[in-house]
PDB file of the backbone (N, CA, C, O) and the ligand in Angstrom, with CONECT records:
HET     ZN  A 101       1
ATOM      1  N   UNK A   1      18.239  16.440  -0.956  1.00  0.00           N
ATOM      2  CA  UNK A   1      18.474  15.077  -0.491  1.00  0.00           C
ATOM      3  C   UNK A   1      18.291  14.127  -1.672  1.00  0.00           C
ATOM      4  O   UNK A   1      17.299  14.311  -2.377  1.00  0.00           O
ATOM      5  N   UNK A   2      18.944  13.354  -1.906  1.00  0.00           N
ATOM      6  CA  UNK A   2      19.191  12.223  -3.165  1.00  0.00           C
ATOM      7  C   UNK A   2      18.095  11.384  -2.667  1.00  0.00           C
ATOM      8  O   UNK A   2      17.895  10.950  -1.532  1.00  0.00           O
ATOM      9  N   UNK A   3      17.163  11.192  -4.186  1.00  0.00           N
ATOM     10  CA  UNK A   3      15.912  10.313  -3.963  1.00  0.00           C
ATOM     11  C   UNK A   3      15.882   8.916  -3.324  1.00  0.00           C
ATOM     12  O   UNK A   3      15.001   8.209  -2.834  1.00  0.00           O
ATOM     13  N   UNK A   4      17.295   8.798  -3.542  1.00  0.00           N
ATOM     14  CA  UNK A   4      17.202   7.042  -3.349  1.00  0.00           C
ATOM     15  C   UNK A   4      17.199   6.972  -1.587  1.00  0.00           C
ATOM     16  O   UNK A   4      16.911   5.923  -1.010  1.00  0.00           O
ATOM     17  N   UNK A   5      17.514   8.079  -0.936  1.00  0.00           N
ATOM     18  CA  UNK A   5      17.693   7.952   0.349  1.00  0.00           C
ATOM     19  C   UNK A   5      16.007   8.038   1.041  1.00  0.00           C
ATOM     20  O   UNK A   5      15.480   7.741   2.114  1.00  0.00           O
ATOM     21  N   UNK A   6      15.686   8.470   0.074  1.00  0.00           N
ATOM     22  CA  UNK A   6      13.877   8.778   0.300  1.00  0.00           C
ATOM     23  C   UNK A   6      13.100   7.766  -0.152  1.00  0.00           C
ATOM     24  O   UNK A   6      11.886   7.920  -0.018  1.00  0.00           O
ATOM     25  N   UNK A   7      13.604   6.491  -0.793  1.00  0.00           N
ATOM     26  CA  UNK A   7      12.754   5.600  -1.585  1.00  0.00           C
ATOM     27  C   UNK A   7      12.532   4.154  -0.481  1.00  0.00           C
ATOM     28  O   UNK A   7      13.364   3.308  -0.151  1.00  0.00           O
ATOM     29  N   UNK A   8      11.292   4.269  -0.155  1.00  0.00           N
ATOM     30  CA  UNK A   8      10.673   3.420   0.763  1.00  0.00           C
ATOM     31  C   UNK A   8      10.586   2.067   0.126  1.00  0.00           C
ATOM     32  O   UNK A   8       9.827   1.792  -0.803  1.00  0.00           O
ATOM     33  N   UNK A   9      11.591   1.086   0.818  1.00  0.00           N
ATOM     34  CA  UNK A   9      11.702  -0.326  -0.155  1.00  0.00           C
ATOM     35  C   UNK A   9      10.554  -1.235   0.512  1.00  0.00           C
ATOM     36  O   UNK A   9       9.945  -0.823   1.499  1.00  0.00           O
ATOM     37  N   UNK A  10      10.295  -2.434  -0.042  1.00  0.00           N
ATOM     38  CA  UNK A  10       8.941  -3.356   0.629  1.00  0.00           C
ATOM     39  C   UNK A  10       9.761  -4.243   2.022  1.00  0.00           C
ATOM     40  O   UNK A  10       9.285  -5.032   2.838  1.00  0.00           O
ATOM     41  N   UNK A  11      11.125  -3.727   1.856  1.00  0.00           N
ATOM     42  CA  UNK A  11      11.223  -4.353   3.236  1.00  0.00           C
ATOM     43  C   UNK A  11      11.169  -3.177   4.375  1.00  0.00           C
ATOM     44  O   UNK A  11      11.084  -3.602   5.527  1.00  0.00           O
ATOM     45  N   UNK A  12      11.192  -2.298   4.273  1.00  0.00           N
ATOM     46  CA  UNK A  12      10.535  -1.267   4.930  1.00  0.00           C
ATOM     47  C   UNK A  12       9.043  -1.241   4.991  1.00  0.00           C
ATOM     48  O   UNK A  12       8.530  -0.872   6.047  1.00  0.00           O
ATOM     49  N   UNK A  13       8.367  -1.550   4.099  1.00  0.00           N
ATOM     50  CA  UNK A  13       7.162  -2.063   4.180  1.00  0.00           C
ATOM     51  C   UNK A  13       6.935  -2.828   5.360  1.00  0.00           C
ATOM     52  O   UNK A  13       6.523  -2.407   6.442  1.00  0.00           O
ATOM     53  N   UNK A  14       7.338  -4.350   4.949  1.00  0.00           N
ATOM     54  CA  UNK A  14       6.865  -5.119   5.641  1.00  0.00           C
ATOM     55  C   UNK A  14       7.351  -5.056   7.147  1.00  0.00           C
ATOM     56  O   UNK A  14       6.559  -5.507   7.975  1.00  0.00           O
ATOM     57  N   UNK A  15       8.282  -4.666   7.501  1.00  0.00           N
ATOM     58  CA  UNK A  15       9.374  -3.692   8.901  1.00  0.00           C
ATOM     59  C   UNK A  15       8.225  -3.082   9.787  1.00  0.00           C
ATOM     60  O   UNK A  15       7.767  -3.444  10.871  1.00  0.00           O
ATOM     61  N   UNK A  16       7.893  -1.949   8.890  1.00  0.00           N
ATOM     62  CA  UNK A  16       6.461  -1.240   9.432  1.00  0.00           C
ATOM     63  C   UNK A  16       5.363  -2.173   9.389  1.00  0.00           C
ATOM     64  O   UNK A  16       4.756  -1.905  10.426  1.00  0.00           O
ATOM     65  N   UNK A  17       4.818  -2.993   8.886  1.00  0.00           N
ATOM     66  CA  UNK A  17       3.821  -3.676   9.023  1.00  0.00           C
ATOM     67  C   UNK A  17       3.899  -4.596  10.367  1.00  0.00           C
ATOM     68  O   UNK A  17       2.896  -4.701  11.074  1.00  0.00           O
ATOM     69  N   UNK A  18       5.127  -5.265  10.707  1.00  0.00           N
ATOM     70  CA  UNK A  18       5.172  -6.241  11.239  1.00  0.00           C
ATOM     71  C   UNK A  18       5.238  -5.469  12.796  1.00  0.00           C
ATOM     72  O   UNK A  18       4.980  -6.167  13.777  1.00  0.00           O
ATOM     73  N   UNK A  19       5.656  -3.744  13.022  1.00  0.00           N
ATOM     74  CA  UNK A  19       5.903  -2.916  13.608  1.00  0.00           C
ATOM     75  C   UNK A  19       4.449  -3.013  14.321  1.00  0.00           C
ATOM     76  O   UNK A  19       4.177  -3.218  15.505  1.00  0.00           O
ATOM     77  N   UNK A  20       3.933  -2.881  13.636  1.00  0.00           N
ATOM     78  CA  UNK A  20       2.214  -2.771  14.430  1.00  0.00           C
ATOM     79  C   UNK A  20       1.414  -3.685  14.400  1.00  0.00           C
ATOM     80  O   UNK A  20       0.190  -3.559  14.433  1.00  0.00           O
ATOM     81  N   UNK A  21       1.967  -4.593  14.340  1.00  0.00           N
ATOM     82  CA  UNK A  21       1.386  -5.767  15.224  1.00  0.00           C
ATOM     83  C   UNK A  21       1.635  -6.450  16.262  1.00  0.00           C
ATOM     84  O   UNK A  21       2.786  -6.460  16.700  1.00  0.00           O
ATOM     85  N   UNK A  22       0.378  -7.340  17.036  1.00  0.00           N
ATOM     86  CA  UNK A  22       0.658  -7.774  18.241  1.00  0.00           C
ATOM     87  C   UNK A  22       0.530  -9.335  18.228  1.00  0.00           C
ATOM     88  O   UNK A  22       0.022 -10.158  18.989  1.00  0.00           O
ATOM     89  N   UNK A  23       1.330  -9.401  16.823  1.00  0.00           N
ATOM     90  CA  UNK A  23       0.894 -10.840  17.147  1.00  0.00           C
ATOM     91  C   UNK A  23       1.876 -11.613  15.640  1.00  0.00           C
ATOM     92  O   UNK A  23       1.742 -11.166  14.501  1.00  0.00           O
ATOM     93  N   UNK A  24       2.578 -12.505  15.897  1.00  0.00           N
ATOM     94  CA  UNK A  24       3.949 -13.271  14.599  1.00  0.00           C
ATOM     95  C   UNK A  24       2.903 -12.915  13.125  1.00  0.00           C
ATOM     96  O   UNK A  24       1.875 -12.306  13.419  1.00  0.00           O
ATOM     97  N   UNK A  25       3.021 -13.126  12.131  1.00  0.00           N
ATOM     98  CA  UNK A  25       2.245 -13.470  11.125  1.00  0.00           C
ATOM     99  C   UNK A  25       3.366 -13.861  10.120  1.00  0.00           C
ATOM    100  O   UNK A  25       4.553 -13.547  10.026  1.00  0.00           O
ATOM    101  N   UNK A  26       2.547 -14.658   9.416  1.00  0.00           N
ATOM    102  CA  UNK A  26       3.005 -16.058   8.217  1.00  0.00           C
ATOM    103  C   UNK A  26       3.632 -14.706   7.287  1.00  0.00           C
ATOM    104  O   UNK A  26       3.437 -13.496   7.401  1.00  0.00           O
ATOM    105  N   UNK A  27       4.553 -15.592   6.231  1.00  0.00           N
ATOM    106  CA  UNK A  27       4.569 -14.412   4.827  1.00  0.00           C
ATOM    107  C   UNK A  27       3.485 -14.355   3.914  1.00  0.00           C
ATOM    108  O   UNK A  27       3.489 -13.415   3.119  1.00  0.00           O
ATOM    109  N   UNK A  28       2.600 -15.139   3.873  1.00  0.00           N
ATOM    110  CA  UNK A  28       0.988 -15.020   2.920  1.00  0.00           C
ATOM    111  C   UNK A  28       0.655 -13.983   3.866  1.00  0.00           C
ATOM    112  O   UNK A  28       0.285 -12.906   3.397  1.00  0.00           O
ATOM    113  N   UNK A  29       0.713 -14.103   4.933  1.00  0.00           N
ATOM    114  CA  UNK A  29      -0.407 -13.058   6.078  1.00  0.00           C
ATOM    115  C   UNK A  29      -0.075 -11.470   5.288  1.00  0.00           C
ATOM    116  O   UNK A  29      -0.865 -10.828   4.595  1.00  0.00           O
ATOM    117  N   UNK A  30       1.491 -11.069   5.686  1.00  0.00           N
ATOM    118  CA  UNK A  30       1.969 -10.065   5.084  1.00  0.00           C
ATOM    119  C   UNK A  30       1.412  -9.624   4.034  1.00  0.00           C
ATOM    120  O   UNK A  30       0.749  -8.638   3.711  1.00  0.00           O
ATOM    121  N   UNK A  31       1.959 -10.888   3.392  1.00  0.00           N
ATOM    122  CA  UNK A  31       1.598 -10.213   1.750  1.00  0.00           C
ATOM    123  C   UNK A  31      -0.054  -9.894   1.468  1.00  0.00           C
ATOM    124  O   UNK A  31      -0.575  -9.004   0.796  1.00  0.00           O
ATOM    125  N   UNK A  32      -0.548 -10.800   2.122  1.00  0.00           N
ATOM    126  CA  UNK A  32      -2.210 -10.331   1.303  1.00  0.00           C
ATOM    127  C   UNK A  32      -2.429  -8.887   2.714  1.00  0.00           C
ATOM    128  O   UNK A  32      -3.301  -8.073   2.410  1.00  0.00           O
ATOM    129  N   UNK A  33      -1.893  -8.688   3.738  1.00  0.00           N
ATOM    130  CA  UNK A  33      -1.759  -7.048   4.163  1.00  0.00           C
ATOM    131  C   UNK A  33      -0.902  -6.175   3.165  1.00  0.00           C
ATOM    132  O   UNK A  33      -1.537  -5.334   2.528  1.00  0.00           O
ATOM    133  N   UNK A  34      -0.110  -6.228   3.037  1.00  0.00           N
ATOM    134  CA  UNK A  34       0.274  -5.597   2.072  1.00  0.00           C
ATOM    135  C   UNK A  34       0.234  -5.413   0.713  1.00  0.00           C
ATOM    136  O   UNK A  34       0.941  -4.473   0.349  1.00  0.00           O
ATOM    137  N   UNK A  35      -0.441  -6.078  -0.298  1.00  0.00           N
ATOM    138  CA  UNK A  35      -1.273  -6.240  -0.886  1.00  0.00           C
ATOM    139  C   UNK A  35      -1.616  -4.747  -2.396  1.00  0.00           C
ATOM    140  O   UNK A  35      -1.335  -4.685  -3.593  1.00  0.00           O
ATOM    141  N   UNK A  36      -2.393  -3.734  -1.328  1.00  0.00           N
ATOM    142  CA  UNK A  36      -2.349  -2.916  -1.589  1.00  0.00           C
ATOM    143  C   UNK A  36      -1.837  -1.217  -1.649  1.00  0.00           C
ATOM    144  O   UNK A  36      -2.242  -0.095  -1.955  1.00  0.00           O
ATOM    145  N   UNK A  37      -0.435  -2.081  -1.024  1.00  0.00           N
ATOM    146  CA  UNK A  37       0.697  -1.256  -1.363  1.00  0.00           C
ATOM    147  C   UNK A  37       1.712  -1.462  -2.203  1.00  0.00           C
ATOM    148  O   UNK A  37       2.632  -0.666  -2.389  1.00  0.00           O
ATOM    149  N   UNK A  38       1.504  -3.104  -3.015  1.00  0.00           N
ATOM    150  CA  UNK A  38       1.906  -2.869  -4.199  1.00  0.00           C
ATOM    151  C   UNK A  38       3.002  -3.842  -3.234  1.00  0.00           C
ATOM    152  O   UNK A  38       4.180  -3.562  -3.457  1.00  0.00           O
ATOM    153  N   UNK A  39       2.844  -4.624  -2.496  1.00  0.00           N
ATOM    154  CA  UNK A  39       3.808  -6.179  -2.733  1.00  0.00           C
ATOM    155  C   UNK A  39       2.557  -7.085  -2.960  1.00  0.00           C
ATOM    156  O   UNK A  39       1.570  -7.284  -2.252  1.00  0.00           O
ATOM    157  N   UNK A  40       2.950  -7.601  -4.264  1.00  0.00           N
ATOM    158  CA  UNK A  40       1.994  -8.572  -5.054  1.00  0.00           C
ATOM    159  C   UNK A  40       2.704  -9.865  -5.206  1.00  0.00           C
ATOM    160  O   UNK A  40       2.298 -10.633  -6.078  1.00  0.00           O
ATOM    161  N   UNK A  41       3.607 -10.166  -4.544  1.00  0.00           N
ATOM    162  CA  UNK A  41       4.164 -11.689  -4.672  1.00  0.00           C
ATOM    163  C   UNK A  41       4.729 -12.251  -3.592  1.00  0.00           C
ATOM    164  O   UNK A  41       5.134 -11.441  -2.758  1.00  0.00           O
ATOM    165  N   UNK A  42       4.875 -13.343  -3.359  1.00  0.00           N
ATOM    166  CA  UNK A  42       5.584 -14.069  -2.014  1.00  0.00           C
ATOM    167  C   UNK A  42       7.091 -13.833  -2.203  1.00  0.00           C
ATOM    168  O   UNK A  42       7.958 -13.774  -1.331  1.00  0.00           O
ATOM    169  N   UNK A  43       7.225 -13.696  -3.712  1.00  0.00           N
ATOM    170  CA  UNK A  43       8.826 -13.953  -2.978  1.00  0.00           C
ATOM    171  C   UNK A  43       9.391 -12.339  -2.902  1.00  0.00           C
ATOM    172  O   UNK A  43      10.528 -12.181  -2.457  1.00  0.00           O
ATOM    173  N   UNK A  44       8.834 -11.486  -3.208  1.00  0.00           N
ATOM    174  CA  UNK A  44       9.148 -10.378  -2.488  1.00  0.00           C
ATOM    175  C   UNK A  44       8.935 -10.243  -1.122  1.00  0.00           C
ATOM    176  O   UNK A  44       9.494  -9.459  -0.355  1.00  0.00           O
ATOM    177  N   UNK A  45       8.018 -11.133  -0.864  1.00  0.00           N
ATOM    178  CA  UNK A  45       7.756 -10.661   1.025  1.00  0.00           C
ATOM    179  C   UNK A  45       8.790 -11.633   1.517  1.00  0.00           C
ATOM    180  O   UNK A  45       9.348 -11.423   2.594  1.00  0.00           O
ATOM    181  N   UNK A  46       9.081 -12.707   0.769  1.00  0.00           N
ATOM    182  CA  UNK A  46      10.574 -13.528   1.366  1.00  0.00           C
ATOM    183  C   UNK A  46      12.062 -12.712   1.277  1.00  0.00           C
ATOM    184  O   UNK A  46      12.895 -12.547   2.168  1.00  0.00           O
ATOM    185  N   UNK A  47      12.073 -12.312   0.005  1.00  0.00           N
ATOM    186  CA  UNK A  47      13.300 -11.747   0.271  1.00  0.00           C
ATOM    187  C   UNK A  47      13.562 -10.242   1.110  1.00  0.00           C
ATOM    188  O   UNK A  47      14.654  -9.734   1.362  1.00  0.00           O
ATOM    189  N   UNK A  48      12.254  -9.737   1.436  1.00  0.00           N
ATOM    190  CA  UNK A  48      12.716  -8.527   2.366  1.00  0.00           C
ATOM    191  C   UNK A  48      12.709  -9.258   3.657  1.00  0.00           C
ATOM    192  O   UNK A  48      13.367  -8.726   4.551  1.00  0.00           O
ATOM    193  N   UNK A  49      11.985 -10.577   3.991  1.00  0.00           N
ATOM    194  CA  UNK A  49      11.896 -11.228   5.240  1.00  0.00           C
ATOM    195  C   UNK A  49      13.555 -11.637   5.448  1.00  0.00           C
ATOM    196  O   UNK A  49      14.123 -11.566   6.538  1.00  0.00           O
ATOM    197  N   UNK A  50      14.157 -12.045   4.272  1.00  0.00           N
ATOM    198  CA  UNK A  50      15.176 -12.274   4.506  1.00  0.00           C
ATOM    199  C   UNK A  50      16.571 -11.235   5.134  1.00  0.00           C
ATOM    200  O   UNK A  50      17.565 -11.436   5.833  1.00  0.00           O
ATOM    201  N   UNK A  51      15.864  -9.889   4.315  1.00  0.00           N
ATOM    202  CA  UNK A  51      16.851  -9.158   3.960  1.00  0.00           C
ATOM    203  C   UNK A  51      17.106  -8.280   5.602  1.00  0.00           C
ATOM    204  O   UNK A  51      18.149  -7.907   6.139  1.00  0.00           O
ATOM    205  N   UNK A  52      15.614  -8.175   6.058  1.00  0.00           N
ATOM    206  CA  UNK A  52      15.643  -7.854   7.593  1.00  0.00           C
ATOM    207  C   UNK A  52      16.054  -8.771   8.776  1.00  0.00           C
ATOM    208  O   UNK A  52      16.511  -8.458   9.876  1.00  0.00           O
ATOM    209  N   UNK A  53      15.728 -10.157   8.181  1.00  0.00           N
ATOM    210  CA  UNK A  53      16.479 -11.219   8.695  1.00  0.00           C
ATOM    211  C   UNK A  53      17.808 -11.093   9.342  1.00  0.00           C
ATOM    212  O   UNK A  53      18.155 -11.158  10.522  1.00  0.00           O
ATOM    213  N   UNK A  54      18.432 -10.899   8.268  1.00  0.00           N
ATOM    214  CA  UNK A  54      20.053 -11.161   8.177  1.00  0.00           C
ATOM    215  C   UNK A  54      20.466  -9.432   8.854  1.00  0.00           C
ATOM    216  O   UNK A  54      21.463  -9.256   9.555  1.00  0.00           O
ATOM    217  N   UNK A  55      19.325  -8.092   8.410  1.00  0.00           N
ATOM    218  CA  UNK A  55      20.155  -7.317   9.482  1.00  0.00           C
ATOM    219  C   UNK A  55      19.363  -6.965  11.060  1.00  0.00           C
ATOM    220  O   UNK A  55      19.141  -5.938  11.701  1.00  0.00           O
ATOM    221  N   UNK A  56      19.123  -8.282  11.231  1.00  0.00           N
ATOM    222  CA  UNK A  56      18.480  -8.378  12.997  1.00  0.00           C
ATOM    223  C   UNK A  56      17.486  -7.685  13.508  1.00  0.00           C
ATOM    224  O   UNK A  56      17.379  -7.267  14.661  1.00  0.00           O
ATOM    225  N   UNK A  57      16.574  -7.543  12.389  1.00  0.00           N
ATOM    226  CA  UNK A  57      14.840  -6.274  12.426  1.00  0.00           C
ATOM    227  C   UNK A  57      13.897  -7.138  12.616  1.00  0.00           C
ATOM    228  O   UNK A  57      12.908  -6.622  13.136  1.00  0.00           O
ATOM    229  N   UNK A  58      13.769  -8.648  12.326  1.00  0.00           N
ATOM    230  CA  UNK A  58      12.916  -9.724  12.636  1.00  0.00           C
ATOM    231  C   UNK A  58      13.373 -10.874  12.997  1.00  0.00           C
ATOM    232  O   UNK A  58      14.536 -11.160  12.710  1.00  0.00           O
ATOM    233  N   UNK A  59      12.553 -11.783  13.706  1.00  0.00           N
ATOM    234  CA  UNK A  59      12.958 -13.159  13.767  1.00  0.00           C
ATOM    235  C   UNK A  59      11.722 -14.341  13.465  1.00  0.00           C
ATOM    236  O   UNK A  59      10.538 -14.381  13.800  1.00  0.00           O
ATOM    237  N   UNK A  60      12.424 -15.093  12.822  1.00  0.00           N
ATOM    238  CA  UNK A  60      11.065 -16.476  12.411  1.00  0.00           C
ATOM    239  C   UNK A  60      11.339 -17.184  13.994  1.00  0.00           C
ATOM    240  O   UNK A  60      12.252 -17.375  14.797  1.00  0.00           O
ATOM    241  N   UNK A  61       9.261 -17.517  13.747  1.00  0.00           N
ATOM    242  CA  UNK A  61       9.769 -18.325  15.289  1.00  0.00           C
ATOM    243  C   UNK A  61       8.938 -19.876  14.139  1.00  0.00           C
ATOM    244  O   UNK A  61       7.772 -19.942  13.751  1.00  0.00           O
ATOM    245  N   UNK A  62       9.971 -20.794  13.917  1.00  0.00           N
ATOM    246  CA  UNK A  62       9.692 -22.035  13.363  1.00  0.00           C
ATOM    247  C   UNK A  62       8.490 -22.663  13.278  1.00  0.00           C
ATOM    248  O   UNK A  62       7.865 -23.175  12.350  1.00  0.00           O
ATOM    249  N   UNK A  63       8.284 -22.507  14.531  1.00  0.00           N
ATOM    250  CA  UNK A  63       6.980 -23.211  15.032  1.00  0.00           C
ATOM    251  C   UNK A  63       5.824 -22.975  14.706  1.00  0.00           C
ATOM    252  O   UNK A  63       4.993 -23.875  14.590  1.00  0.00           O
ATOM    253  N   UNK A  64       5.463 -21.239  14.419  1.00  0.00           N
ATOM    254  CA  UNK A  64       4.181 -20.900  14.163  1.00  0.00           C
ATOM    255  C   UNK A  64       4.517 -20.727  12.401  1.00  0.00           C
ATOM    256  O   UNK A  64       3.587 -20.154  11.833  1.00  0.00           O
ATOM    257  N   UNK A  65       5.380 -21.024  11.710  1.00  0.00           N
ATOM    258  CA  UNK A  65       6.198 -20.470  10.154  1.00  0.00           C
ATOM    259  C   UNK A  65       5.768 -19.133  10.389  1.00  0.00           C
ATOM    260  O   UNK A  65       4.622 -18.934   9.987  1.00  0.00           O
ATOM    261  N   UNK A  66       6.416 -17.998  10.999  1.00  0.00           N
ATOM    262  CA  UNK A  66       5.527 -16.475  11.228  1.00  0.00           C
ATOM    263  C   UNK A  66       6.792 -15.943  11.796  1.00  0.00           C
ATOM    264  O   UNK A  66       7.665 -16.547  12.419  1.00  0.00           O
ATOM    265  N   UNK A  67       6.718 -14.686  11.456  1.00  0.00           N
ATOM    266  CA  UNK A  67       7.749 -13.490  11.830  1.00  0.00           C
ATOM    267  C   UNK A  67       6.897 -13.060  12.706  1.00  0.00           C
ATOM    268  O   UNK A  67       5.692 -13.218  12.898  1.00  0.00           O
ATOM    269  N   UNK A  68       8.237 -12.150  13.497  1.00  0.00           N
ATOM    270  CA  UNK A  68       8.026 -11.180  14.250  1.00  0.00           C
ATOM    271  C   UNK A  68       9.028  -9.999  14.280  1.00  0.00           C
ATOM    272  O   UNK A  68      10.142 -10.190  13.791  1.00  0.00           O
ATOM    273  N   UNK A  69       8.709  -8.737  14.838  1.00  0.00           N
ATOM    274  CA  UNK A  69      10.156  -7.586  14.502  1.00  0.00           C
ATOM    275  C   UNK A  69      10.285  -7.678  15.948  1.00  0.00           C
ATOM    276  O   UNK A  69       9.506  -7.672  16.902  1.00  0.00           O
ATOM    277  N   UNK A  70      11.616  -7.771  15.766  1.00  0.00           N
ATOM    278  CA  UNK A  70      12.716  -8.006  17.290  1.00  0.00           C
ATOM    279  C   UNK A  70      12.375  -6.409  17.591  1.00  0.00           C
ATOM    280  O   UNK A  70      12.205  -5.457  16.830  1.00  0.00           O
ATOM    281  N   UNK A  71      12.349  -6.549  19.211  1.00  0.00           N
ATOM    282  CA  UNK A  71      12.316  -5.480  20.140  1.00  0.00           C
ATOM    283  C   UNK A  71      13.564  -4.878  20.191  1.00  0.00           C
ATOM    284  O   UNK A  71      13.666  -3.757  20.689  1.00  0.00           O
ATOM    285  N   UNK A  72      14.481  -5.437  19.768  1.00  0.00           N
ATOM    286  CA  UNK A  72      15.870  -5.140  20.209  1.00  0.00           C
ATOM    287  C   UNK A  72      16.924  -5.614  19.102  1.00  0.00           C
ATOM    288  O   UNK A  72      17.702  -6.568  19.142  1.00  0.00           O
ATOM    289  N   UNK A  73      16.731  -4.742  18.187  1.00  0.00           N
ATOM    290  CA  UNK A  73      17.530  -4.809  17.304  1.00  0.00           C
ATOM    291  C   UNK A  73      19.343  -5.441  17.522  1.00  0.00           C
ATOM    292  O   UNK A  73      20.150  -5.094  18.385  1.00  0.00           O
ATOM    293  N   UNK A  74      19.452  -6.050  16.840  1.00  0.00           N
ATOM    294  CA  UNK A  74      20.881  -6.182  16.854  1.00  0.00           C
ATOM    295  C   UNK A  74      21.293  -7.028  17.881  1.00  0.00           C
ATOM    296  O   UNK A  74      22.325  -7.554  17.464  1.00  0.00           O
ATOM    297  N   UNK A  75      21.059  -7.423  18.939  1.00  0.00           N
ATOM    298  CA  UNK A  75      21.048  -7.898  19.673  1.00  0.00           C
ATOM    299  C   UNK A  75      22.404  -9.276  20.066  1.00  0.00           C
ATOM    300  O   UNK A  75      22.608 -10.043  19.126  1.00  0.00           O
ATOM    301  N   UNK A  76      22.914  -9.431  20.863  1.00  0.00           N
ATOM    302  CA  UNK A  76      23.800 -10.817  20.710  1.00  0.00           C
ATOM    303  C   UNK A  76      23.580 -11.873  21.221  1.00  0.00           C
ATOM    304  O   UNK A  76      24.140 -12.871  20.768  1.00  0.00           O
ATOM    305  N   UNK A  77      22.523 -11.993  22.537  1.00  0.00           N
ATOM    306  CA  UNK A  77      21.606 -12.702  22.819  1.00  0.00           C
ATOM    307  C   UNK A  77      20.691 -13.760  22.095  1.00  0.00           C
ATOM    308  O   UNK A  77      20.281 -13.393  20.994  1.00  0.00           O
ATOM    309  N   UNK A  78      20.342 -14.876  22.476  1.00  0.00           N
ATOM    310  CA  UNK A  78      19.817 -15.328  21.170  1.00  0.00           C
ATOM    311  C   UNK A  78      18.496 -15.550  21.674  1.00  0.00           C
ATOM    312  O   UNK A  78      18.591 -16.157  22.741  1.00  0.00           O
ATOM    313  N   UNK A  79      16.999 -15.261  21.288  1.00  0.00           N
ATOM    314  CA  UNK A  79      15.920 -14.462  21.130  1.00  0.00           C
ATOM    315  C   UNK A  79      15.212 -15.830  21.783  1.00  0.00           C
ATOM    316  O   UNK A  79      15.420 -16.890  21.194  1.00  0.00           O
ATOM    317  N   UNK A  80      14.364 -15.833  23.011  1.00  0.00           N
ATOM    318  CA  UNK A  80      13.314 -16.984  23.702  1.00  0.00           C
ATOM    319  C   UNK A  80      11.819 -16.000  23.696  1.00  0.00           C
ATOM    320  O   UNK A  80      11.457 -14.884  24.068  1.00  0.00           O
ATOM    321  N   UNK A  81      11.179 -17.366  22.932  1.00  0.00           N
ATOM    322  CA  UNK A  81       9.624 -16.299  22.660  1.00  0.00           C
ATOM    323  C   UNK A  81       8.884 -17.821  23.606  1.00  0.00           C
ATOM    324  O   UNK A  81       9.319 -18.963  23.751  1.00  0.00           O
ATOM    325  N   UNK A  82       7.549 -17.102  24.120  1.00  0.00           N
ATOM    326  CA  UNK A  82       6.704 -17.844  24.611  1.00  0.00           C
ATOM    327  C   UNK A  82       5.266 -17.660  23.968  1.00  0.00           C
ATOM    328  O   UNK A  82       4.719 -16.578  23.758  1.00  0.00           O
ATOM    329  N   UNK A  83       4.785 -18.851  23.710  1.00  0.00           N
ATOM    330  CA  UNK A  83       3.659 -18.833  22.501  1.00  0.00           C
ATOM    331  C   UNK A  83       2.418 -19.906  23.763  1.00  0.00           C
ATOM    332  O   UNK A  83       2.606 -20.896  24.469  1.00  0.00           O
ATOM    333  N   UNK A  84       1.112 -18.939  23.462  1.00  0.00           N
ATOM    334  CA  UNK A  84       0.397 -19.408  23.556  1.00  0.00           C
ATOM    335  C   UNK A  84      -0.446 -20.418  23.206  1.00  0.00           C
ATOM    336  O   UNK A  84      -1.179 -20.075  22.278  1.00  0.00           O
ATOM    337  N   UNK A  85      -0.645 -21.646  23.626  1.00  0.00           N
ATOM    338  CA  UNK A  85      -1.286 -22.050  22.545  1.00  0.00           C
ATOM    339  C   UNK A  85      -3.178 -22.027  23.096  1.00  0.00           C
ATOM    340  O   UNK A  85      -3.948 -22.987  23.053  1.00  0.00           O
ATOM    341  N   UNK A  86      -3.465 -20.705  23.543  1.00  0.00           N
ATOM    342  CA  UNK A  86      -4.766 -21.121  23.099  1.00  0.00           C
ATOM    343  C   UNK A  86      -4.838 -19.689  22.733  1.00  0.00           C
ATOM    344  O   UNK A  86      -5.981 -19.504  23.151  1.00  0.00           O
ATOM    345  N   UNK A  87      -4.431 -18.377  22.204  1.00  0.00           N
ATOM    346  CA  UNK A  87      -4.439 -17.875  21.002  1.00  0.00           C
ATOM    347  C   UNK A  87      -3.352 -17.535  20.501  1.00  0.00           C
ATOM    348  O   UNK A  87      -3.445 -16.533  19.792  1.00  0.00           O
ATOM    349  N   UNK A  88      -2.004 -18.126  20.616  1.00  0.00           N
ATOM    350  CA  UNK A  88      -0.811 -18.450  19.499  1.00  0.00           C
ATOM    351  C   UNK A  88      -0.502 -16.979  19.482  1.00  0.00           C
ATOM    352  O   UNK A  88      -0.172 -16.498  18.398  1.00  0.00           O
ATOM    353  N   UNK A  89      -0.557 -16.295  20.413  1.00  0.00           N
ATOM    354  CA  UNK A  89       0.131 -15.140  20.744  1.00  0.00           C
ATOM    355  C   UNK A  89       1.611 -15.190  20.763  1.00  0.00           C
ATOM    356  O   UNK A  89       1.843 -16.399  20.731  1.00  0.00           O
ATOM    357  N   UNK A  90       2.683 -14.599  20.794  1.00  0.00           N
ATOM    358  CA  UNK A  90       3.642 -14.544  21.459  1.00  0.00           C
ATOM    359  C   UNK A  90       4.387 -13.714  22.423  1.00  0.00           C
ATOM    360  O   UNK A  90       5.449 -14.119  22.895  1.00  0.00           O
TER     361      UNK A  90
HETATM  362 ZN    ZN A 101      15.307  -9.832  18.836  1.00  0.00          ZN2+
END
């Protein structure tokens, strides 16, 4: 199997990170979790935020500045979150 098909990028990183959580988090949040896997800058955690962005694996909810990974990939629907505000759950 050709390595590159095996090479785990930081937006796979952050994909899986955002995977096991129960709750939006900021791109600082990410990054200082991820941290010590070797994403050491914001704008790497932006441009994989972006890059999953654009292929429908997360969505920013404005309000809290915080991602979340869509349940439902791909989707054509356009995505209604309900946020707590007394612990900013979603
Ligand atoms: Zn979604």
């Amino acid at each position: 199997m050709p390595s590159e098909l095996l090479r785990f990028t930081h937006a796979d990183r952050v994909l899986e990170f955002l995977r096991g959580q129960r709750r939006p988090f900021s791109a600082y949040e990410i990054l200082e979790a991820l941290r010590q896997d070797g994403v050491t800058a914001a704008t790497t955690v932006y441009r994989a935020l972006d890059k999953l962005h654009e292929a429908g694996q997360v969505h920013r909810i404005e309000s809290l500045n915080a991602w979340t990974v869509c349940c439902k990939p791909n989707h054509s629907d356009p995505s209604v979150f309900e946020i707590c505000d007394f612990c900013a759950c979603s």
